[in-house]
N, C-alpha and C positions, 0 to 999 in steps of 0.2 A: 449400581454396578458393584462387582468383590461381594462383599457380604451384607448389601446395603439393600434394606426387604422393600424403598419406596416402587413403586411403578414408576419405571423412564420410558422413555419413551419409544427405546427399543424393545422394550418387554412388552408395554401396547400394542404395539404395531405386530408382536410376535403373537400374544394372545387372541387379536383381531382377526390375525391371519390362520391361525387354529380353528378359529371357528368357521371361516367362511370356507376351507377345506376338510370340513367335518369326517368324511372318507378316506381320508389320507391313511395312512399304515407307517409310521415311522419304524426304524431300523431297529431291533433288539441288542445293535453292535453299538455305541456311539465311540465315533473313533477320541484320542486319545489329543490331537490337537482340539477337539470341541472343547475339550474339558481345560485346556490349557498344561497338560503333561507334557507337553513335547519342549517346553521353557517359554511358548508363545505366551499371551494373555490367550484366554476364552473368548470365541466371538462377542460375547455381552461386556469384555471389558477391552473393545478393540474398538477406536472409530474408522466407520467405515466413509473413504473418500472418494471424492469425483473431481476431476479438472479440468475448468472451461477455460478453453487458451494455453496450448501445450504447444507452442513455437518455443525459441532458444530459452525466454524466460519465463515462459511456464512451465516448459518441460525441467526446467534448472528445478524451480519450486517443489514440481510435485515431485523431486528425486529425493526432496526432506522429507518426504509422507512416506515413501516410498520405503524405504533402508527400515522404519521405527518399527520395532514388533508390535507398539500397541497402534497402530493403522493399517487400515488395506485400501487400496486404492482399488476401487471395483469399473471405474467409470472414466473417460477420455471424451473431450468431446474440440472439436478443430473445424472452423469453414474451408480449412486448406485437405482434401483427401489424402493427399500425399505426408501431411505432416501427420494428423491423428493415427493414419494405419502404422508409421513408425512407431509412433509410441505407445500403441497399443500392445505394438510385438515385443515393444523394450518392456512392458508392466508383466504380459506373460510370461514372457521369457524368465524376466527375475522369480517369478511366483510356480515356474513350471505349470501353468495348462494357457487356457486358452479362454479364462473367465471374464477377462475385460472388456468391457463393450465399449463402441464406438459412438460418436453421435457427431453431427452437423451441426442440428441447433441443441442451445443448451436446455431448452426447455423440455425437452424429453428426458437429456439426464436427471431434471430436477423432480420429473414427475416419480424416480423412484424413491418408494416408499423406505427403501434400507440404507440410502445416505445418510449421515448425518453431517456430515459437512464436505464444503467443495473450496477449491482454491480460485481465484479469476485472475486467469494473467493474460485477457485479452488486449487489443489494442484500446489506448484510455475512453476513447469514445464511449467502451462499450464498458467500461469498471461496475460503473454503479448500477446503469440497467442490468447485469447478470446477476451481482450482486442482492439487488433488490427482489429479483425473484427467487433469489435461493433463499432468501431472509425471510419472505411470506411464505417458502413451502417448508419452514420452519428448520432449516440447516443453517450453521454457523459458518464464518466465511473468513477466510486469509485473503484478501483482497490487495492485489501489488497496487504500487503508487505507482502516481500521484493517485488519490481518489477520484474525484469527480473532474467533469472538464467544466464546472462552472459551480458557482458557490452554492447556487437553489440543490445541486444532483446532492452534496455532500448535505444539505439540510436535510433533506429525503430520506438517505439512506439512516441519516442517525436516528432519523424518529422509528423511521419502521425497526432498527436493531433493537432500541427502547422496549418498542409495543409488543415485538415477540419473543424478546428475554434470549436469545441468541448469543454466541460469543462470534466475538470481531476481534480478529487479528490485520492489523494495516504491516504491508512489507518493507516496514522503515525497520528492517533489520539490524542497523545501530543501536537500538535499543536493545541488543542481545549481546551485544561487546562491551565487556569490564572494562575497557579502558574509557569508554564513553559515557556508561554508569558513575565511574570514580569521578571523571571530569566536571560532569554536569552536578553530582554530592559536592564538591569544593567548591562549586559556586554558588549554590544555591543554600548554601550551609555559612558563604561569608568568610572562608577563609581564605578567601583575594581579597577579601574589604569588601567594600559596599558595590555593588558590581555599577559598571558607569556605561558601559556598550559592551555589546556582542560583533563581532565580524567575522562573515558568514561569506564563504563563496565556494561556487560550483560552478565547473564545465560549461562553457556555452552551445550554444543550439549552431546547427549546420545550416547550410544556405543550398542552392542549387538543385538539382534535380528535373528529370523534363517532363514538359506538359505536353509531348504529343502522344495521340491519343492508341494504342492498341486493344488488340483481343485480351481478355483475361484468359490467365492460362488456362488448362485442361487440370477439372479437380479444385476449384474455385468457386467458390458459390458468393458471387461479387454482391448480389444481393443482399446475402445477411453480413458478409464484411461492413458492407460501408452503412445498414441497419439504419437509424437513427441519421446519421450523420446527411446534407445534403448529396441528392444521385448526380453523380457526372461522370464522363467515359474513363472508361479505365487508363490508368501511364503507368510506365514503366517502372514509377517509385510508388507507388499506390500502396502496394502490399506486401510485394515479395522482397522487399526489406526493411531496413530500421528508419527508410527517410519522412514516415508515415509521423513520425516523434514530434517533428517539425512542421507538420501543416497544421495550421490552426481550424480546422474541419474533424479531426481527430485529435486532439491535442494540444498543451501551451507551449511546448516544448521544454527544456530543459530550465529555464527556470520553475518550473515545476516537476519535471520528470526526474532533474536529477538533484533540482535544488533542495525538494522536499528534505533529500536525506540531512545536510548542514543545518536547514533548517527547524526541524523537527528537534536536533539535537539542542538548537536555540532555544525552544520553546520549553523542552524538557527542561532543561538548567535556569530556566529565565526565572519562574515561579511567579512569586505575586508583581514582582517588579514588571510584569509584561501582564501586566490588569487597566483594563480602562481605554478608554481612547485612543486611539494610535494617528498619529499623520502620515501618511507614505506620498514619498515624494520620489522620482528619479526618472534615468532619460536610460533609453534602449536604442537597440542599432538592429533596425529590421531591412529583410533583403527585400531587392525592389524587383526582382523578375525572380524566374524559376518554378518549380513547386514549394519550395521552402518557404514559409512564409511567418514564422513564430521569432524572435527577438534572439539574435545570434549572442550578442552581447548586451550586459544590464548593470545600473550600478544607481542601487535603492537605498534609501534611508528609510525606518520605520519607526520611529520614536514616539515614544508613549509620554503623553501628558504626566501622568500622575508621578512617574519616577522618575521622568528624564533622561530614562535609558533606551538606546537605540541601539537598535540591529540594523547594522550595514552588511547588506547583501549583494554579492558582485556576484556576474556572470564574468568565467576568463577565457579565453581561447584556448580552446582545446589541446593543450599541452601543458605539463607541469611548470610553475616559476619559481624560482625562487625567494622566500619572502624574509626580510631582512630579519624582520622586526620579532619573529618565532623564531628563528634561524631551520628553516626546513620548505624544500623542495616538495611543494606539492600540487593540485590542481584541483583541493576542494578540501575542507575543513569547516570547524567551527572554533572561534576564540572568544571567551569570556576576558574580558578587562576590567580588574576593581583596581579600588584606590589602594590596595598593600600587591597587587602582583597579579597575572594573569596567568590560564590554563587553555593550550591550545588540544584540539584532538582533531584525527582523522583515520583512516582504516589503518595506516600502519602502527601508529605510535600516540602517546600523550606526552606532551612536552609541554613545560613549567618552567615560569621566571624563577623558583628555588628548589632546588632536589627537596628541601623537604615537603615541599605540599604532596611528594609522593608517599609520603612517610607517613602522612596523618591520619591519627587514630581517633576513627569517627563515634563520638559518644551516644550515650542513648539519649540525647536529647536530639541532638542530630535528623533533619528528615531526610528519611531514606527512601531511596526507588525503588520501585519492583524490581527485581532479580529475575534473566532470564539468559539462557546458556545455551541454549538452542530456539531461535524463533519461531519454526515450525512445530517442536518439540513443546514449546508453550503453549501455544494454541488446542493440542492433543491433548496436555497435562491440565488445562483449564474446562476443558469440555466434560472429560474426564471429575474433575475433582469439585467443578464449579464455581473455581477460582477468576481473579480478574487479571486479562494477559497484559502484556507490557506493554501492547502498541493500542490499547481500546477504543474504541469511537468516539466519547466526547473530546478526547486528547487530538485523535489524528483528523478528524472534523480543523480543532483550532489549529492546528500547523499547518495543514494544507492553505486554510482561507490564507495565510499568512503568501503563499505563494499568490495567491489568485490578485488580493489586494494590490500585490505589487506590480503585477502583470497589467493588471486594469489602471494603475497609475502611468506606468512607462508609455500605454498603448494612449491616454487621456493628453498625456505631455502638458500634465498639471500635477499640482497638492492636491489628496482627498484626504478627507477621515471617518476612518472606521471605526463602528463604535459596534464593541463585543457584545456587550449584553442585549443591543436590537439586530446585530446584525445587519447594518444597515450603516450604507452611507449617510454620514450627518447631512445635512441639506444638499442633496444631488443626485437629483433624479435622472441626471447622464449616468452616470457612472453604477446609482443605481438599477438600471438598466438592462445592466454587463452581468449581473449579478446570477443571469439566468440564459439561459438560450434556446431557441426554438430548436422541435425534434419531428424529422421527417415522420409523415403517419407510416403506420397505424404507430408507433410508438411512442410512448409518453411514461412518466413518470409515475 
């Protein structure tokens, strides 16, 4: 791309495409955006994007693809008709014509040859199968959390990104936030002391919702929604809103949908201290009727042999509290504790047992994180430059397990131990089990 003479893959595909139009006649004019005069990039240094899953939070994502001159979003694809023809009109509209196409299933968007990456912000059920076929038709993917709805979907996925050389961007967008950067540098750098625990908590999962049965509405293609996941008559919270977060048929719910993010930020700053073995031990408070059925509240231990350090992971009820101990009001965070002082963060602020670990000037002996200023912006400037993004696969692979383990402990109502390097419950073939889940046909992994 720019002035770089290798063949990519968009020049293939354009060369390929030259010849099997051999008759073609192109223009004597070429206009003035081809070329990149008008301040745009040149189509050849633009990625071209598609979005499978344009409800509230995919349509939020692909509005980062959307604004950046070097992307274009060419492609929408929604089981809801009602949702994709909106944001079809919103993508022409911004672009002035009428170039956007639509799709039901994602697998047509994927068959075009001129994408080179797509965002999935379907519901989780459907993360990694979308995923996984945008990765084999050789496009690179911004994949929203949590990843997988079971530990095997996120082994899947990392291997196929591996085998096709692809860039993976996961939507733990904290890892785009300088304050969450610096936090997780001052712990993993040692200057709280020797880190002793992490304490980790996030928003708990909703209860209720009803199970009698109606029509799917008009513009709903119930089939490919519920995909994969077991068929049963459609309700009322099925799809036309967010309580879909909370059935474990789609989803773990909020210990992973929203715990990922606190977590993720643990795992970021934890470093070698979060190597080896882990115990995960802890109890949950699951509803006993309704549609709801994922763990409202949770409160896990995950301590690692080799260091002795543990991540304590709360679920809190869904309002902000108060926490003495950080002195701040809030209803999801991450706090690192060493033996000289600790470093809390969360989306508004970073807050420190001493003003100055705000002050510290990080040496070049120092290990430092990727840097990233824009998340979706990353992901463009990585495909682009061939750089590695902030949020990678083998990284957001291990944070996510890091939800799943605990889920599978709460849901066991015992100790298990997880051990990284196999991946694999140590002697526990129950729990090993869990590790995977069956997938309505024709679909599979």
């Amino acid at each position: 791309m720019g002035q770089n003479k290798k063949i990519t893959r968009r020049s293939f595909l354009g060369r390929t495409a030259g010849g099997v139009a051999g008759g073609l006649v192109f223009p004597a004019i070429v206009p003035s955006s081809a070329l990149g005069l008008d301040g745009r990039p040149s189509p050849s240094n633009r990625v071209v994007m598609g979005s499978i899953g344009v409800g509230p939070q995919g349509s939020g994502v692909m509005g980062n693809f959307l604004g950046r001159p070097d992307a274009q979003v060419v492609a929408v694809c929604d089981v809801k008709r009602w949702v994709r023809e909106g944001v079809k009109k919103r993508v022409d509209d911004y672009y002035g014509d009428g170039g956007c196409a639509a799709y039901t299933d994602f697998r047509e968007l994927l068959a075009r040859g001129d994408i080179d990456a797509v965002t999935v912000a379907t519901p989780d059920h459907w993360h990694v199968l979308a995923a996984l076929a945008a990765v084999r038709a050789g496009k690179s993917v911004y994949v929203e959390k949590p990843l997988g709805v079971s530990v095997a979907e996120d082994q899947t996925l990392r291997k196929a990104v591996q085998e096709h050389g692809v860039k993976f961007q996961f939507g733990t967008q904290q890892r785009s936030g300088d304050q969450f950067r610096q936090a997780c540098e001052l712990a993993i750098n040692g200057y709280i002391g020797e880190l002793k625990e992490i304490n980790v908590w996030a928003p708990g999962s909703s209860s209720g919702g009803s199970l009698e049965p109606c029509p799917p509405p008009d513009g709903l293609d119930y089939e490919m929604w519920i995909g994969p996941a077991p068929m049963v008559p459609h309700t009322p919270n099925r799809c036309e809103n967010s309580l879909w977060w909370f059935n474990s048929d789609y989803a773990l719910g909020f210990i992973a949908g929203w715990g990922i993010h606190p977590i993720d930020i643990a795992w970021w700053g934890g470093g070698k201290a979060l190597e080896g073995p882990v115990e995960v031990s802890g109890t949950g408070v699951f509803p006993r009727d309704g549609f709801c059925d994922t763990a409202t509240n949770w409160d896990v231990t995950l301590k690692y042999r080799r260091s002795g350090v543990a991540i304590n992971f709360t679920g809190l009820p869904q309002r902000p509290a108060w926490d003495a101990r950080y002195r701040r009001t809030t209803g999801h965070g991450t706090a690192f504790e060493g033996t000289e002082g600790w470093v809390h963060v969360d989306r508004s602020h970073i807050n420190v047992s001493d003003e100055k670990l705000l002050k510290v000037r990080f040496k070049d002996s120092d290990i430092r994180l990727r840097r990233s200023r824009h998340h979706a912006g990353n992901l463009v400037e990585c495909i682009l430059t061939g750089g590695e993004t902030v949020s990678p696969i083998d990284e957001s692979v291990q944070s996510d397990i890091l939800c799943h383990i605990s889920d599978i402990a709460i849901r066991l109502r015992r100790p298990v131990t997880w051990e990284p390097v196999s991946e694999r419950f140590v002697d526990d073939d129950e729990a090993n089990r869990m590790v995977s889940r069956s997938m309505r046909s024709p679909w599979r992994l």
